[in-house]
Every structure is written in structure tokens, then in C-alpha cells.
Phi, psi and omega in degrees: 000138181254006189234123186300168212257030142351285167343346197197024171215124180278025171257004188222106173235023197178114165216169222349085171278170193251126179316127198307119164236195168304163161305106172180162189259134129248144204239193185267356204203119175343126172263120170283342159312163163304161177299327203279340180271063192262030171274333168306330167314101186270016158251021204256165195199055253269170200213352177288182222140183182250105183262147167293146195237171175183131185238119167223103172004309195228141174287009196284298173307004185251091193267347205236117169288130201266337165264023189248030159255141203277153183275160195261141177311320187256170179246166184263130181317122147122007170299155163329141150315171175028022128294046197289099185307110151342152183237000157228098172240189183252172186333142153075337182312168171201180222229128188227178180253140132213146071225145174208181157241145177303338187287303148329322154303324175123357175282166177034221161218162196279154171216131154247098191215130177310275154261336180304154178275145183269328168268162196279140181267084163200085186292144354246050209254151174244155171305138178297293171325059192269090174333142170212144214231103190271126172243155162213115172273092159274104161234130161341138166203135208238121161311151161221097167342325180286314181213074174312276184323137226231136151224118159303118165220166176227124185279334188199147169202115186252110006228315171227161170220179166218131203254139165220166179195134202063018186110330225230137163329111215236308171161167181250169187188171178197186183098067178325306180282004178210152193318168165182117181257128161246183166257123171244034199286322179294341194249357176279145160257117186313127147106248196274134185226165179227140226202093181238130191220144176248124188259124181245107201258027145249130157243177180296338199278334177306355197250325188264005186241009170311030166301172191285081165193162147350137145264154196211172186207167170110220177220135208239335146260212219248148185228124238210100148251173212200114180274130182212146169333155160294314177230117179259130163295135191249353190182141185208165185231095220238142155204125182259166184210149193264126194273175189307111240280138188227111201102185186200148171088235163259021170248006171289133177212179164315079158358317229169142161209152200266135162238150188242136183237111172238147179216169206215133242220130210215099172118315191155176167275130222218155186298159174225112172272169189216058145330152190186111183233149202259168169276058178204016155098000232217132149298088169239038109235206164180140196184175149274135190277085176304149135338106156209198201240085180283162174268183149057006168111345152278106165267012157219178190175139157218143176272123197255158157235135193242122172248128154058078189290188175235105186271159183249141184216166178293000160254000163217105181278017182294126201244127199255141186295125186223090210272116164261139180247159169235134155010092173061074177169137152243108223232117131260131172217200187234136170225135155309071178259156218183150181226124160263143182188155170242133227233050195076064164038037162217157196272131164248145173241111193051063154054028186202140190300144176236181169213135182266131180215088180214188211225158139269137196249117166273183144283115215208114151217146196277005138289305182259353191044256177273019155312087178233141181263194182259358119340291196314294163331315220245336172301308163312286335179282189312295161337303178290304183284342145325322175258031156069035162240126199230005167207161161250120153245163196307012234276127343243061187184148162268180207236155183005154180269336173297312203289319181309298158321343186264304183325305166347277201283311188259010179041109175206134186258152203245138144251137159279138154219160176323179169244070177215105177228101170263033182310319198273004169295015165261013180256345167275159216292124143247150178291333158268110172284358200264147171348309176296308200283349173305310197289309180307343174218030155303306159247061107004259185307333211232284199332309199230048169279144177268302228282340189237045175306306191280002170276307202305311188270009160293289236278315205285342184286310166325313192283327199265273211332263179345329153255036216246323166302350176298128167281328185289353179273117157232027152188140171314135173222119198287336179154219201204123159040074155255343197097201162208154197195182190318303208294335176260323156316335188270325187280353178269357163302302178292332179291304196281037179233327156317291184230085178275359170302308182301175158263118158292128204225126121212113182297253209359300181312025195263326219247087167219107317246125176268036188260346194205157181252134194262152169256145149235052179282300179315343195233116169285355200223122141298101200248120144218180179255143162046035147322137156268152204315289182282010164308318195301317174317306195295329200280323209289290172300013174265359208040059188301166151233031129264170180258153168267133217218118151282093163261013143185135207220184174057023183324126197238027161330089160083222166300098199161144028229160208234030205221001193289318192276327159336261145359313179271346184290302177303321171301330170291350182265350175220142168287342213258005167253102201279018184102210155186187177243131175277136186278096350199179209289301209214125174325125173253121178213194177236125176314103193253016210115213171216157182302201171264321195262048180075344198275141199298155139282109199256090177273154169213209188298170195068341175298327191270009218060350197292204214219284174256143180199172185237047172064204186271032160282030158229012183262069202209060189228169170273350039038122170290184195265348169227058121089007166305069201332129184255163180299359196269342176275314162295352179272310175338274182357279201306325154301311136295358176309156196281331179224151184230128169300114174274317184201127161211128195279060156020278181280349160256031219343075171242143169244132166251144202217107173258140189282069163319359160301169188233340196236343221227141163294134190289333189291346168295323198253339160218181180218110191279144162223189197215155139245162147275117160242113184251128193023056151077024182246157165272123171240016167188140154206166181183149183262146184267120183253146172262113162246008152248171149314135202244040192327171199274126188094023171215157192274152153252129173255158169234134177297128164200125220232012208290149164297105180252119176317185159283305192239151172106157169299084164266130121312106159291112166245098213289070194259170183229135155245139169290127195280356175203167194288141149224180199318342184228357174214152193274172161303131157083359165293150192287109174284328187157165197204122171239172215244142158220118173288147182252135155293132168210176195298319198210109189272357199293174178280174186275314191268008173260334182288329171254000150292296207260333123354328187262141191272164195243147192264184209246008189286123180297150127282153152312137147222130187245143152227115203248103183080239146263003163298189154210103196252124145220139202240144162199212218239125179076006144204151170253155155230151179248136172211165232250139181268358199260280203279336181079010158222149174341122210251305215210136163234153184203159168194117161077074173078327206248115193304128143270001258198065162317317164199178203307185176304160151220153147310051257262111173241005192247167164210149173298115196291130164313172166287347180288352211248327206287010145249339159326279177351299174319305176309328206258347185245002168278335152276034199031076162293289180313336187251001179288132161214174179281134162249150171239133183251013181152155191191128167246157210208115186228113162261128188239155172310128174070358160183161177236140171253132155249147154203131181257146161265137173193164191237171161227130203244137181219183197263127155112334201252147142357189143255154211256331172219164204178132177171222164230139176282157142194111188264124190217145182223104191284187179235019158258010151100014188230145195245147170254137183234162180194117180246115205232081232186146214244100184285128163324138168318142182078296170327113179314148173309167176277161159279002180156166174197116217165172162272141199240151171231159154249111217236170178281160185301353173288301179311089223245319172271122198241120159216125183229153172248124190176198171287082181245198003265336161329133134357160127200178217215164185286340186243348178232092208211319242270355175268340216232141137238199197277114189222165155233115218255162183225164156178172166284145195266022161300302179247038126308341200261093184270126148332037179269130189351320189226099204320147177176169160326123201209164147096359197256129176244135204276167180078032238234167184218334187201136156223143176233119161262145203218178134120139181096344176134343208248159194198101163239166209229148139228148215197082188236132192289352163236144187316146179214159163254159172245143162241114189288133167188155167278347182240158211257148168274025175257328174277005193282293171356313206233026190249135174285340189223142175302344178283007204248351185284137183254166132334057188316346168100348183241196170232104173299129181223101154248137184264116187218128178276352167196152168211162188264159156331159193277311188092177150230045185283004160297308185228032184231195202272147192286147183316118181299173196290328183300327191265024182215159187302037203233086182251176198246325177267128186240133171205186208181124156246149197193151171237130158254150168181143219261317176226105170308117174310324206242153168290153177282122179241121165263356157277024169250359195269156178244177185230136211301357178292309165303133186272333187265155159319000000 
């Protein structure tokens, strides 16, 4: 090997890198741009490109140092300025972009595996055959006399590397996610340098790197120099605090606030000026950095005092310019001022309770993978504020130095974290295997190791330097699932005795040796993960003196998550719950082409050849993998609206409407309006004014009066637009919205009213029977209905069969991700294999109409029958068939997955207009996006796509659906709600395909009626679906009207259509 063995020794996790400081550009002259545009800069010097490569299976095969060849004088016609393609490499190289990962090239192969480690588990040792990535960078480089001094960094590399430049040896690093500067000044040349780097892609850091993602390998972000003066401000530190509240009520604010800047000095201490300019161009403050007797290596400070600051929070992002001058140097950056602190176990911001209604975000695309550009940042970024998210955390590493800034500028409060996860060493063999003794000994190797204390507080020390000037980062997070030990104790030390202004964070600690006592002095926030409602319930009634943090809930696995308003109900009911983050922003996969019909191909684990790999568990986002908002995200948006309907007094027609801000008066910030919907036609709207002030946590009531019909399902519908443009959304974008059922004398839908309304005639039917069948006709439908099942063979009207195959009783659905441990139970019951029997059928002819009713069971192989009860099929002679269902769950038997009826209708029949809960999916548990309307589509797009097929599509509350189309037409029609699901493919192919892209077509259009179906959950990685949301009554039953020609005509200007954005 030619290269020293670092790589595997935790005593070398670095060597000469440059002590970690903030984030910042400097240029020769103040930059007026945002911070984050640090191409404005001329002393910024960028180094992504087009690099030479080498990809070799083992670092064993990397025999020849490939960098101790000199870079070429000339450059190749049509390059970048100052981008020189080599004109000489060596063997096998070939010319790639980075930032890139190899895997994304097409080199080595994609792995996805959740906790397990991808390498045989034995820190700190790595497999010899360790894949390694050879680069070579040839660039121009011109002195600028002004700013001798050259410094290299690299914002990201997986997982360690070794740097030359020029021939000569430059320094080593680990630490994926983080920054590494080196000084290369003796060693840059004028005009032509060679820029050479070796990538490996496993180290001892790799035990700390065990995250839920892609393992992915190279240098992945941006690669950089920097021209700077020989004595440099090299690090500063800016934190403000707020003086005495001046005024009442909700103009009560701060008189003054301090802001403090210390700094540290690199080459000597050089004079330092300070400026803090406002956005209207105006100083208002200003000072010298003076001399005092600083910690960590700051030897100078100045206190600027700010009169009647503008303080900053994530509903107001005001940002003040904090231009520092030096000798030949400018330093622009931004400052927040803001006091984060906890108060009686609640999180405060400026002196007011807040709530985090955030996500975890990885860096994630399904081209470039943890490639993201600041397009990419600010698209995530938009989206989230566009759905009513107000925080991010970093999971589980930091992420670009830009993206904190963009947070900065547009308000988001951030938790950081480290680049640290050691999950799977709760994954390695033990003889006992159960849950417990994993948790009783889980950190053991790496958490509560001494050996590996100085890696753990490097990574916590990388992540707070660098982002430690952001005002949206408020609290520190030492890292993700290590268990807890020594080792974190020491980086949660070193952070809050560093930054005690911020919040200390680690859920892990939760999980540690119960033989010995741990400090927690260090961690401000009581965090779990997926809990259930009543752990929470339990910690809230203990008198905590923390505050509770879902730092990651809700799993948003496939169809999910269905559980969000649960959650909010509590958190909105106590402060001492600061909110959470949803297990996560976006599906992670790999782009593999496209389909026949356009569509991405989407790989995930397994897809790759690997050995370990965790499946579709990264297929667990609100978001698609190219950022397509799946619906579990408009139900989050909704769940999160900034005001909510509290009360409304009908008869005295007032609605109270409460301000869930946390900063801001609501009559500032949006504008309400209000419809009338009655079986889904709008018969009134108006907007409602706020004309007083609505401080943030208190209610307003407002006269509201609306025309409410007599007859029909009314609905209030209540919407919030946002009143002026802010940085990522215009005026008048939709915030959120609430539903109030309205009293009128006959609350029925108009087609259950004229259905039980209509008289019935005195006309006998034919009825015949043949074979097993039972036909009976009467005007404008036939029916056939099978005496083996007690349901229907044949619908029919002037000849022409609707009915591709028989009726079936349906207790099964294709399982969500949410399902797969429920799943076990339902096929353990044959679920999946149940069909109907009939044990007798009787047949009663009345003037004007015939009844079959059947006894029946649903009978499956090996099993009992899991229900027993009665069909009663009654067929009037106007042509409308009725069903009325009655049935008995067996003792013992798990809920159902649903219960109801399935058709098979022809594939012409295409066009869906239903009144019910739309145009979102929705669920017994999941609903909150959608309301009472009456809506049309193609039943193409009734189906959301999700990655890995399962139950999807189906919508609650419904009173009437009409499939239409080919000439043909049915009506289901139930005087108590029922939901439905439209869909071209059968829940057996949903079932039984790994990708959507893999899905046939059944040739029909599958229409299921379902009088219950169950709720969704987050039971991929949460608490099991609660008892309200499953099927499991013991008496089940379903009344429904079918009929071929609709007593009302269908008007499609009363429809709304799945197209529409607004409510």
C-alpha cells in the first residue's frame, strides 16, 4: 500500500487541516449579494469541473502514485476559463463532473441498507479490498499580490481522503459532511497546478457513518480556493441577546439588543472594524474588535448595542448585513438577532413559545444523489414553505453550508446534527437477540467507548463551528441512534460549555447500559422517536422539566402517513410539546430510465445486487424522489395551517378562528374567506374580515352568516390566503383550510333523499332460475345472482353486461407499508384467500320488487370462516338494486382490511364523478386535505403512484359514485357514507408487483364499495394503528343502492375536478 493506513487508525482523523471555523467567503470589497452567492466574490475560486478519474475495486491495485505527475501548461479548446482538461494522465483515467458520487457514474455499485453496516462489523478495522477513487484537477491559478495566502477546502468527501498538489503531499481527512480547509500556500504555483486526491471509500469513520441512505462514495460537494491577506481574521463568532422588554401586549419588544462578535486571528491580529447595517442601507451599529481574555482561541471582541432591533424568527427572517473589514479583506455575512431559551419545560424564541412543524431532510436526488445544488435547496425549501413547514433537521449530517443560509433568509428553524450514526452495532450478533438485551448492549463498542471519544467530539466539534453564525440553527443535535455512552457525553459537553445560547439535542440517549448512570446535564430537549399518543400523554403528566421533541414521528412510508392530526391534537394542547419533525422530507431512490409510458424507473434496495440491503425502506418520503408532492403531504400543509376553526355557533353565527403563529398577528398575515357547499354546488361565498389585531395564541370571533339551504349534506368551508408575497410565496397563496358541517332541516345528499323518497311500483318481475343462478329483470336492469356466493354474476341493461366477473365480497387490500406488520396477522388469517359462500338463498316476491337473501360466510383454505351473516338483495322495478349487509366477525380473528364489495366494470367505463371527501385520497385517519365536494376524474388519476404499489386511492365519506363511459353508466348510492376505490389494476397486482412501473392493467376498471375500510398509520416505523382506525367491530354491516340510470341527471358544472388547487 502507498498510501499511510489513516484510514483505520482513530488516532489520525485528520492531518493538517486547518482548525474548523464558520462558514463565510471573503472578498476584497463588501459583497451586496446574498451570502450564499459567494461566486461574487473574486477571491472565491471554484474547483467543481470536469475532473480526471480512476475508479479501482481495491486500494491494494492502486500501485503507481498517480499524483506525482506535473500538471500541463496548455488548456483544450472550448474549457472553461481557468479549467484546464489535462493533456496527460495517467492509464485508465477518464474525465467525469464533480461533484459527483461513483456510483452515479456507473462505477462500483448503489447499496441502500438502513441499520446494518455494509461492511463485516470490526471497528476499526475496514475490508482490505476497500474501493477507492483516484482524481486529478488541472487549474490556472493567477497571485493576487493583495492576498498571498491560498487556502483549500473541500465541503464534502465519502468517506476519507488524501490531497496533493503538485506532486507533494497535502493532508488527510474523514468526516463526510464536513468542511476541510487546507493552507497551500508554499505549495499553489502561478499558472499551471495539478490537484490530485485519493477517495476511499471505507474508513474507522464509516462505523460513525451508519446512516438510513444510499451508501454512496467520492467528493460530492464543492471544491474551492480561496485567496486571503497573510494575517487574517480566520474565525469569529457572532451571538446576540435581548434587553428589556419595552411596551405591552404584542408591541411589547426588546428596547435593545447586544450583539457580540469574537474572533480569532490567523498569520497575527490585524486592526478589525464591525459594521451592522440594516435593510434600508443604514448602520446602526458599529465598533472595533479590541483585545480580551477569550476561550477556544478568540482573542479579540466587540459589542455592537442595536436600538429597537427587528428581531429575527422563522415567520419574520429579518436579517441584518454584518459587513467585517481588515487589511485587504471583507467579510460579508448576516446576522439574526434572536434568544433561544426554555422556560417551564417550554422552548422560547424572543420570549415566546414556539412550535417546530418540520421534517427531516436528507440531501437527496434521484440522479446525482446526495449531490444538490442550491436550485435544488431552495426548490426543497419552497415546497416546505408552501405546505406549512417551519423547521428542518439536518438528518443525520450537515448539509451544504449554503442550505443553512437559505434557511437564514427565507425562516426555518433548524436542528443541526453531527455526521454521526453508529446504529448498527445494535445489529451485530448477539446470542440473545431480543430488543432488550440489543438496547442493554448496544453501545458498548463505539457509544461508550473512550477509544472512540475523539472521533465522536470531532464530528460534534465540525458541525457547531461552521454553522455556529446561522440565527435559524437553534439547537445542536450530537447525532442519530449510537445508543448513549461516555463518548457522547463528552461531545454534548463540549458543545453546550462552547455554545450555551443554542439547544442540546440527542434522542439516543434514551437507549443505554442500565448497569451504570449517565450524565444528562447536557441535553435541553426530551426527544423520541414514533411514540405513541400515550407515552406522550405519560411524560407530559410526570411534571417534566423538559421540553418534548418528536424528533422524528409519523413515517411516511408509501401510502402515510395517517396519524397526523392525533399528534397535533396534543402537541397543540400543551406548550411543553415544541413540535417535531416527520420521518422525512423526500423518497429516496435512483433514477434507472423510464418506462414505455414516461414514467421515472425508480430503484431501491435491493435492485443492486447487494448482499445487505433494506428494501423499499427509504421509499419513506412526502415527496417523491423528483420532489412530487404525494398526499400525506397536503394532509401535514393542512394539520399545520397557521389558524384553525375553534368553534362555530350556528345559530348565533359566530366562528372562532385561532392564531397558531407563534410571532405574528394573524390580521397581518392572511385572509379569510368563507363557502357554502351543499352536495358539493357552492351556494354562497364571502370573505371575512380581520379588523382587529389577532396576537399569536388567542382566538378571534367573527360574524359569519352564511345562506344555508334546507336540504342537502352543507358543508362551511372556511379557507386562509396568505395576505402579501413573502420570499418563496406570492399573495393569496393557500394556506389551509377548515370544514364545518352545517344543520338544515334534511341533512341527506340529494340522491339518498330521492332514493328513499320515491315510490315504489306495483309491477310483478320476472324472476327465473337457471341452474345456480337467480335473474331477475325489471325496467332498465337485469340481474343474475349466483346461489353458491349469494352475489351477483350479471348486471346488465338493454343486453349489455356490466359486470366482467362476478360481484366478490372483499375483505382484503393490497398492503400499505404501513400494513407489513398488521399484514402478517391478515394472511395468517387467510385474508388474501377469502371469498363468500352461501349456505342458503331465498327468493321474496312483493308487488314492485324482489328480495334474494342469503346466509353466507367468507370462507378461506385451512381456516375457519372469519365472518358469518346475511346478503339481502331487494331489485325494485324502477331499476335500482339495494343491498343491505349484515355480518359477524369470528372471535379471535384480527381486524379486517377493509369490508365491501368489488366490481368489475368494462375498461370504457372510465369517468368518475362522486360526492364525497376529495379530490386528496382519503382515509378514516387521513382526510384532512380533502373536503366535501363533488368532484369528476378519469379513474387513471384516482390511482397515486407510489413507488412501491399498495393501497392507494380510495375516498371517504361518500354519499354517491357514478362510473360513466362507453355508453354505460353506475350509480352507487348510500344513505350512510361509504368509501370508494376506482382503479385500473386489481389489488392482487398491486400486491404482488415490487414497482410501479411494473404494473399491468386488468382490462377493467375495479370499482370497490366499502362500508369500512381501515386507516392508515405510520406502522412502518411507529406505533401500531390505533383501535379507532381498524376494522375491528364484531358486528359489521353496509347498506348501498346501485343503479344503471340516475333518478338525477349528473350536472358537471356543480363538479369540482382532481386538477383544482384551491379548496
Amino acid at each position: 500500500m502507498i498510501v499511510p493506513r489513516h484510514f483505520e487508525d482513530l488516532d489520525v482523523l485528520h492531518e493538517h487541516t486547518l482548525p474548523p471555523r464558520s462558514y463565510y467567503v471573503p472578498a476584497s470589497h463588501p459583497i451586496a449579494t446574498s451570502p450564499w452567492r459567494r461566486e461574487d466574490s473574486d477571491r472565491f475560486h471554484l474547483l467543481s469541473g470536469q475532473w480526471a478519474f480512476r475508479y479501482l475495486p481495491s486500494i491494494h491495485e492502486l500501485t503507481e502514485p498517480f499524483w506525482e505527475q506535473s500538471a500541463p501548461t496548455a488548456t483544450v479548446d472550448g474549457d472553461e476559463p481557468g479549467q484546464a482538461t489535462p493533456a496527460r494522465l495517467p492509464e485508465g483515467f477518464t474525465m467525469i463532473q464533480v461533484p459527483s458520487t461513483w456510483q452515479h457514474l456507473g462505477y462500483d455499485h448503489h447499496q441502500y441498507t438502513n441499520v446494518r453496516y455494509p461492511i463485516p462489523f470490526d471497528p476499526p478495522y475496514v475490508p482490505q479490498n476497500n474501493p477507492c477513487g483516484a482524481y486529478i484537477r488541472d487549474f490556472d491559478y493567477t497571485p493576487d499580490p493583495a492576498a498571498p495566502s491560498t487556502y483549500l477546502t473541500f465541503e464534502g468527501v465519502d468517506s476519507c481522503f488524501y490531497v496533493w498538489l503538485n506532486g507533494t503531499y497535502v493532508g488527510y481527512s474523514q468526516v463526510s459532511h464536513a468542511s476541510a480547509e487546507f493552507d497551500v500556500t508554499e505549495l499553489v504555483l502561478p499558472g499551471a497546478n495539478r490537484l490530485a486526491v485519493l477517495v476511499l471509500k471505507w474508513c474507522d469513520g464509516t462505523y460513525l457513518e451508519d446512516q438510513d441512505k444510499f451508501r454512496t462514495s467520492g467528493i460530492f460537494r464543492d471544491v474551492y480556493l480561496l485567496s486571503r491577506p497573510a494575517a487574517v481574521l480566520f474565525d469569529y463568532v457572532t451571538t446576540t441577546s435581548l434587553g428589556p422588554l419595552a411596551g405591552t401586549g404584542l408591541d411589547a419588544a426588546p428596547a435593545t439588543a447586544l450583539v457580540r462578535i469574537q474572533g480569532a486571528y490567523r498569520g497575527g491580529a490585524v486592526p478589525t472594524s464591525v459594521e451592522l447595517i440594516d435593510h434600508d442601507g443604514a448602520v446602526v451599529a458599529a465598533g472595533e474588535l479590541e483585545t480580551f481574555a477569550g476561550d477556544d482561541g478568540y482573542t479579540h471582541r466587540a459589542r455592537l448595542t442595536v436600538e429597537a432591533p427587528h428581531l429575527w424568527s422563522a415567520e419574520d427572517p429579518y436579517l441584518y448585513t454584518l459587513v467585517i473589514t481588515t487589511p485587504g479583506e471583507v467579510i460579508t455575512d448576516r446576522v439574526g438577532i434572536r434568544e433561544v431559551a426554555v422556560s417551564d419545560a417550554v422552548v422560547h424564541l424572543n420570549g415566546r413559545p414556539i412550535t417546530l412543524r418540520g421534517v427531516n431532510r436528507h440531501d437527496s436526488d434521484p440522479v446525482t444523489g446526495p449531490v444538490v445544488d442550491l436550485e435544488h435547496m431552495l426548490w426543497d425549501l419552497r415546497l416546505m414553505k408552501e405546505h406549512n413547514i417551519n423547521a428542518v433537521r439536518s438528518s443525520h449530517y450537515p448539509n451544504d453550508p449554503r442550505f443553512y443560509q437559505l434557511c437564514d433568509e427565507h425562516g426555518f428553524y433548524v436542528m443541526s446534527e453531527a455526521d454521526n450514526e453508529s446504529h448498527g452495532t445494535q445489529s451485530r450478533f448477539l446470542a440473545d437477540p431480543s430488543w432488550d438485551n440489543q438496547v442493554e448492549h448496544w453501545n458498548e463498542p463505539i457509544a461508550d467507548n473512550p477509544e472512540w471519544t475523539q472521533a465522536t467530539v470531532d464530528r460534534m466539534r465540525l458541525c457547531v463551528h461552521r454553522e455556529k453564525n446561522c440565527p435559524s440553527i437553534i439547537s445542536w443535535s450530537a447525532g442519530n441512534e449510537c445508543s448513549y455512552g461516555c463518548t457522547l457525553e463528552a461531545a454534548l459537553f463540549w458543545a453546550k460549555d462552547f455554545d450555551p445560547t443554542r439547544l442540546t439535542h440527542y434522542e439516543s440517549s434514551y437507549y443505554r447500559d442500565s448497569k451504570r448512570r449517565y450524565d444528562y446535564s447536557c441535553i435541553d430537549l426530551y426527544s423520541r422517536m414514533y411514540p405513541a399518543i400515550e407515552e406522550i400523554r405519560d411524560y407530559l403528566d410526570s411534571d417534566p422539566d423538559k421540553p418534548f421533541i418528536l424528533v422524528e414521528y409519523c413515517h411516511a412510508m408509501g401510502n402515510s402517513p395517517g396519524d397526523l392530526e392525533d399528534y397535533w391534537e396534543i402537541i397543540r394542547a400543551d406548550e411543553r410539546m415544541c413540535g417535531g419533525f416527520v420521518w422525512e422530507w423526500c423518497d429516496h431512490a435512483v433514477t434507472a430510465g423510464t418506462s414505455e409510458d414516461g414514467r421515472p424507473i425508480q430503484l431501491y434496495g435491493g435492485d443492486h445486487d447487494e448482499a445487505v440491503h433494506d428494501g423499499n425502506f427509504c421509499v419513506d418520503g412526502l415527496v417523491s424522489p423528483d420532489r412530487v408532492p404525494h398526499p400525506g403531504l397536503a394532509e401535514l400543509k393542512n394539520v399545520q395551517r397557521p389558524a384553525r376553526v375553534v368553534e362555530y355557533d350556528q345559530e348565533e353565527g359566530l366562528l372562532t378562528i385561532h392564531n397558531n403563529l407563534d410571532h405574528t398577528d394573524l390580521s397581518q398575515y392572511l385572509r379569510i374567506s368563507y363557502e357554502v357547499r351543499c352536495d358539493g354546488v357552492v351556494v354562497d361565498r364571502e370573505d371575512l374580515d380581520l379588523v382587529e389585531p389577532v396576537p399569536p395564541h388567542t382566538s378571534v370571533m367573527l360574524r359569519c352568516e352564511p345562506k344555508v339551504p334546507p336540504t342537502g349534506r352543507c358543508h362551511l368551508l372556511v379557507t386562509y390566503r396568505l395576505a402579501r408575497p413573502d420570499t418563496l410565496r406570492a399573495a393569496g397563496h393557500i394556506l389551509g383550510f377548515d370544514e364545518i358541517a352545517l344543520r338544515n332541516a334534511d341533512r341527506r345528499h340529494r340522491w339518498v333523499a330521492a332514493l328513499a323518497d320515491r315510490p315504489i311500483g306495483e309491477t310483478r318481475l320476472p324472476v327465473r332460475r337457471e341452474g345456480t343462478r337467480i335473474e331477475v329483470d325489471s325496467d332498465g336492469l337485469s340481474c343474475a345472482i349466483d346461489t353458491r356466493t349469494g352475489l351477483p354474476v350479471s348486471l346488465s341493461s338493454e343486453g349489455r353486461e356490466l359486470l366482467q366477473r362476478p360481484v366478490e365480497l372483499n375483505i382484503w387490500r393490497a398492503p400499505t407499508d404501513n400494513d407489513r406488520h398488521a399484514r402478517l396477522e391478515w394472511e395468517r388469517a387467510h385474508y388474501h384467500q377469502a371469498v363468500a359462500r352461501a349456505y342458503g338463498v331465498e327468493v321474496d316476491e312483493e308487488p314492485g320488487c324482489v328480495t334474494v337473501s342469503a346466509d353466507v360466510g367468507l370462507v378461506a383454505p385451512s381456516v375457519q370462516p372469519a365472518l358469518r351473516g346475511r346478503l339481502i338483495w331487494t331489485l325494485t322495478d324502477d331499476g335500482v338494486l339495494s343491498l343491505s349487509l349484515r355480518l359477524r366477525r369470528t372471535l379471535g380473528f384480527p381486524s379486517l382490511p377493509r369490508l365491501g364489495l368489488r366490481l368489475f366494470l368494462p375498461e370504457s367505463m372510465s369517468q368518475v364523478d362522486y360526492y364525497g371527501l376529495g379530490p386528496q385520497e382519503s382515509y378514516i385517519d387521513k382526510h384532512r386535505a380533502s373536503y366535501h365536494g363533488a368532484f369528476s376524474a378519469d379513474v387513471v388519476d384516482l390511482h397515486e403512484d407510489y413507488i412501491r404499489p399498495q393501497e392507494n386511492g380510495s375516498h371517504a365519506d361518500c354519499n354517491k359514485v357514478l362510473l360513466s363511459g362507453g355508453g354505460l353508466s353506475l350509480a352507487a348510492v348510500g344513505p350512510t357514507p361509504f368509501s370508494f376505490n376506482a382503479s385500473r389494476y386489481t389489488q392482487e397486482e398491486l400486491a404482488a408487483r415490487r414497482r410501479n412501473t411494473e404494473l399491468t392493467p386488468s382490462g377493467s376498471t375495479v370499482l370497490c364499495l366499502d362500508a369500512a375500510i381501515a386507516g392508515i398509520g405510520s406502522n412502518s416505523c411507529g406505533p401500531a394503528l390505533r383501535p379507532r382506525y381498524q376494522v375491528d367491530s364484531q358486528e359489521l354491516g353496509m347498506e348501498l343502492h346501485l343503479l344503471l340510470n340516475p333518478l338525477i341527471t349528473h350536472t358537471s358544472t356543480h363538479t369540482s375536478t382532481h386538477n383544482e388547487v384551491k379548496p
